[in-house]
C-alpha positions as CSV (number, residue, x, y, z in Angstrom):
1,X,-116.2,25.4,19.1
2,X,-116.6,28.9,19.1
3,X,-112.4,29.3,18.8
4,X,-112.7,27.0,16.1
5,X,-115.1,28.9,14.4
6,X,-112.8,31.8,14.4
7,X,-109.2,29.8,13.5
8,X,-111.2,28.8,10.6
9,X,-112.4,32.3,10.0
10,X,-109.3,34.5,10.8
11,X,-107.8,34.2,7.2
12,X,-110.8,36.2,6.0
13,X,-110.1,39.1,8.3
14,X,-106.4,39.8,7.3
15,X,-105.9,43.3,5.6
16,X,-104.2,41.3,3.0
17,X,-106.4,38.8,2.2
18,X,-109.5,41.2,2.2
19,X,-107.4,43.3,-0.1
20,X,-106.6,39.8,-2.5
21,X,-110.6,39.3,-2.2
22,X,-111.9,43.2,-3.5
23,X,-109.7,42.2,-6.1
24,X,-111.7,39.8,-6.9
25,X,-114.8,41.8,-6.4
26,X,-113.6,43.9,-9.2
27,X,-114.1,41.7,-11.9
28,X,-117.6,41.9,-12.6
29,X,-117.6,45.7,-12.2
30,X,-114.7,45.8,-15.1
31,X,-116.8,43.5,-17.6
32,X,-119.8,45.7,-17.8
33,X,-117.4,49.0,-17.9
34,X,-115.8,47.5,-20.7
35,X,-118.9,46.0,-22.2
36,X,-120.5,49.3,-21.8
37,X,-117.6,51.2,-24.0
38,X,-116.7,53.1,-20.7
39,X,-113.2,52.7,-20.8
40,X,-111.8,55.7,-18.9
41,X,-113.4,54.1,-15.5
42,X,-112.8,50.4,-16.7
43,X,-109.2,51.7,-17.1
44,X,-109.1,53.2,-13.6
45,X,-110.7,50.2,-12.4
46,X,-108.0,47.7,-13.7
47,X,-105.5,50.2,-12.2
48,X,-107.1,50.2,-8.4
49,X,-107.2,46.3,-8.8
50,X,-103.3,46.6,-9.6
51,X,-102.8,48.6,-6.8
52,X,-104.3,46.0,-4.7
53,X,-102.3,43.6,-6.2
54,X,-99.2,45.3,-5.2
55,X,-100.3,46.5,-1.7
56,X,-101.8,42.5,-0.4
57,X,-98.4,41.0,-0.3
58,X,-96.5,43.9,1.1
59,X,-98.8,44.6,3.6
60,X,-98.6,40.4,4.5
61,X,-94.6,40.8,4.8
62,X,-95.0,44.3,6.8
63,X,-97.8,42.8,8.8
64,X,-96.9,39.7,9.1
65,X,-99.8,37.8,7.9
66,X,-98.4,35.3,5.4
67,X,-101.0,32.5,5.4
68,X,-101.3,29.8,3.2
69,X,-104.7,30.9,2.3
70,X,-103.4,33.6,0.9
71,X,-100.9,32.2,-1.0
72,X,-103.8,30.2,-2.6
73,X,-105.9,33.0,-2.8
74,X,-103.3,35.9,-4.6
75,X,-102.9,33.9,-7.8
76,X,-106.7,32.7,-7.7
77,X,-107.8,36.2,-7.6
78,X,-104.8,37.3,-10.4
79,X,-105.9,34.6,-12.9
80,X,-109.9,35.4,-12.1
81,X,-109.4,38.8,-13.2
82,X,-106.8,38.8,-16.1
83,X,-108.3,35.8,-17.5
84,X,-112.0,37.6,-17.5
85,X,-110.5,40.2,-18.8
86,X,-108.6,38.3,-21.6
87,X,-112.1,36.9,-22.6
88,X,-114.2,40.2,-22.3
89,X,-111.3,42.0,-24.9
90,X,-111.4,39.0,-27.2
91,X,-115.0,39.3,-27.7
92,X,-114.8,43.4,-28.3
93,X,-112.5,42.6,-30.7
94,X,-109.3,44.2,-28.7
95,X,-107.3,41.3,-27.9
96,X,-106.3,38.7,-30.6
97,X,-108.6,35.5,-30.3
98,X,-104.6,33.9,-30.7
99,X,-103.4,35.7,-27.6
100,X,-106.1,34.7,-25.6
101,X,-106.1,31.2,-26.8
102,X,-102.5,30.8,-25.6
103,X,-103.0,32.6,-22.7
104,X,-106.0,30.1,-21.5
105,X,-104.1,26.9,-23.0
106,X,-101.3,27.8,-21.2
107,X,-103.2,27.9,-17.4
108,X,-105.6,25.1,-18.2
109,X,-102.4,22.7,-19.0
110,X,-100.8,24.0,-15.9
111,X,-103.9,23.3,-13.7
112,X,-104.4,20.1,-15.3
113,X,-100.5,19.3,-14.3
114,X,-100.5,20.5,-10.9
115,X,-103.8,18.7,-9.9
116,X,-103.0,15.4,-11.0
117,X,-99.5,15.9,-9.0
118,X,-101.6,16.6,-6.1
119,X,-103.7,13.7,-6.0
120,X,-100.5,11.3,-7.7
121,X,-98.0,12.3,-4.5
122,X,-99.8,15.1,-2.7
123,X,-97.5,17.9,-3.3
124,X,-99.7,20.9,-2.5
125,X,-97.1,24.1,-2.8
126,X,-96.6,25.5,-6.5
127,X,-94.5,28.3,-6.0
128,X,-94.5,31.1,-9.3
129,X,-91.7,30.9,-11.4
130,X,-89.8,34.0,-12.5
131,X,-91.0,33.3,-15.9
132,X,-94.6,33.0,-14.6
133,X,-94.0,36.3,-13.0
134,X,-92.8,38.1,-16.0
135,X,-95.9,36.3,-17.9
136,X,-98.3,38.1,-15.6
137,X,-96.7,41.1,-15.7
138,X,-96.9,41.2,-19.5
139,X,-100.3,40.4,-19.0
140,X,-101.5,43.2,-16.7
141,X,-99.4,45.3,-19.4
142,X,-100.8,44.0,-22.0
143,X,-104.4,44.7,-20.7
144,X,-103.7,48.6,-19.7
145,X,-102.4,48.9,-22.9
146,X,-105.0,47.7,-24.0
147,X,-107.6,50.0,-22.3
148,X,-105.7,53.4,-22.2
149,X,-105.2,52.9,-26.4
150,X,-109.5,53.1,-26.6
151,X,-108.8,56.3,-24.8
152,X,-106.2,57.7,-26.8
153,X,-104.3,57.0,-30.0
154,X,-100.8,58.7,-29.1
155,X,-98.5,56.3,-31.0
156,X,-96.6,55.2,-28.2
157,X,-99.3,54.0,-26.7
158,X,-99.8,52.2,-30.0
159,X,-96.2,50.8,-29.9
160,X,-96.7,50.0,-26.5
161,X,-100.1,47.6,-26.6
162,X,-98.4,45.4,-29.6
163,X,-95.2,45.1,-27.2
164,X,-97.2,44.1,-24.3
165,X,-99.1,41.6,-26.8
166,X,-96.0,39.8,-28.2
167,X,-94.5,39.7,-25.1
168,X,-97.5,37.9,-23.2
169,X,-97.4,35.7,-26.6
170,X,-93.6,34.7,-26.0
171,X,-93.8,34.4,-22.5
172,X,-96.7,32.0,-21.7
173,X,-95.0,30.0,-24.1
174,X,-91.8,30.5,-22.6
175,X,-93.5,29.9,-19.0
176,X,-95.4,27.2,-19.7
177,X,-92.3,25.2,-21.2
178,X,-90.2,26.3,-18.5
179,X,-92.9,24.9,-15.7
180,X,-92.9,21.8,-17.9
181,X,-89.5,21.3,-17.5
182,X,-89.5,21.8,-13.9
183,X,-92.0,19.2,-13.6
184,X,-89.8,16.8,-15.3
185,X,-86.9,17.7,-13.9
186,X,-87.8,17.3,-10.4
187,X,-90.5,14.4,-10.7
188,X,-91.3,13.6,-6.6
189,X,-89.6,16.7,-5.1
190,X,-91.8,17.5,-2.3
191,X,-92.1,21.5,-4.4
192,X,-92.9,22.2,-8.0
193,X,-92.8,25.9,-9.2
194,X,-95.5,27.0,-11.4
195,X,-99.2,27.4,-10.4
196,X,-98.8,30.4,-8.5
197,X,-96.9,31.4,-11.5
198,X,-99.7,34.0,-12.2
């Protein structure tokens, strides 16, 4: 029992996946910097929780602690934070209530999509997409941006946040098209690329 106990336990205690989890953690701590007006640590905040972004899977290739927790987990945690983020903006008035809109249209049809496929023929793996990847990319772009222009007003900063906007615009609609496609294009293909598709 007690083995058991710790099989079911040992995905918790992976660098990577504790890394994926303060990530996480984060969130709540970035809301009230941001509702607070305190920008300069809500901006270094967002960038630690990049930097554990970047570090959880190299360290799980390095270490050798792919699981498939953790592949559950990574773009869990990604969508917890940008989307909170996404919301928090949009009711400061920083982000366009559009952008967000799209943004949240765009995972909710996904999730939508990839759990009735999972309980229509079980498929359970939803590998990211390069235009999913792209889309979150923007997004975390679009959200520094975001943050470092309430610190300063240097214009290509400026040029820089409405970039980051279109391009999250274009690509989750790019994304979520593309993931549609895939979806009919491969109907009961044991794989389907998109809900990791941060």
């Amino acid at each position: 029992m007690a083995d058991v106990a710790t099989t079911r336990l040992s995905p918790f205690r992976t660098l990577p996946n504790l890394l994926t989890l303060l990530r996480i953690c984060l969130a709540p701590f970035l809301v009230a910097t941001i509702l607070d007006g305190n920008y300069a640590l809500s901006f270094g905040l967002f960038v630690a929780a990049g930097l554990t972004d970047a570090l959880d899977g190299t360290l799980a290739r390095v270490l050798r602690q792919r699981s498939m927790f953790g592949q559950y987990l990574d773009p869990v945690a990604d969508k917890a934070l940008l989307s909170t983020l996404f919301l928090v903006l949009m009711h400061q008035g920083l982000i366009p209530v559009r952008v967000t809109v799209m943004v949240f249209g765009r995972d909710v049809g996904i999730l939508l999509v990839a759990a009735i496929l999972h309980a229509a023929i079980g498929r359970k793996e939803f590998k990211p997409s390069i235009f999913g990847k792209a889309n979150t990319a923007a997004q975390v772009a679009a959200v520094a941006a975001v943050l470092l222009h309430q610190l300063t007003k240097i214009q290509w900063v400026e040029e820089f946040r409405l970039l980051a906007l279109d391009a999250t615009m274009v690509l989750t609609v790019v994304s979520g098209l593309h993931y549609a496609w895939l979806v009919s294009r491969r109907g009961g293909a044991p794989q389907a690329n998109g809900l990791g598709a941060k």
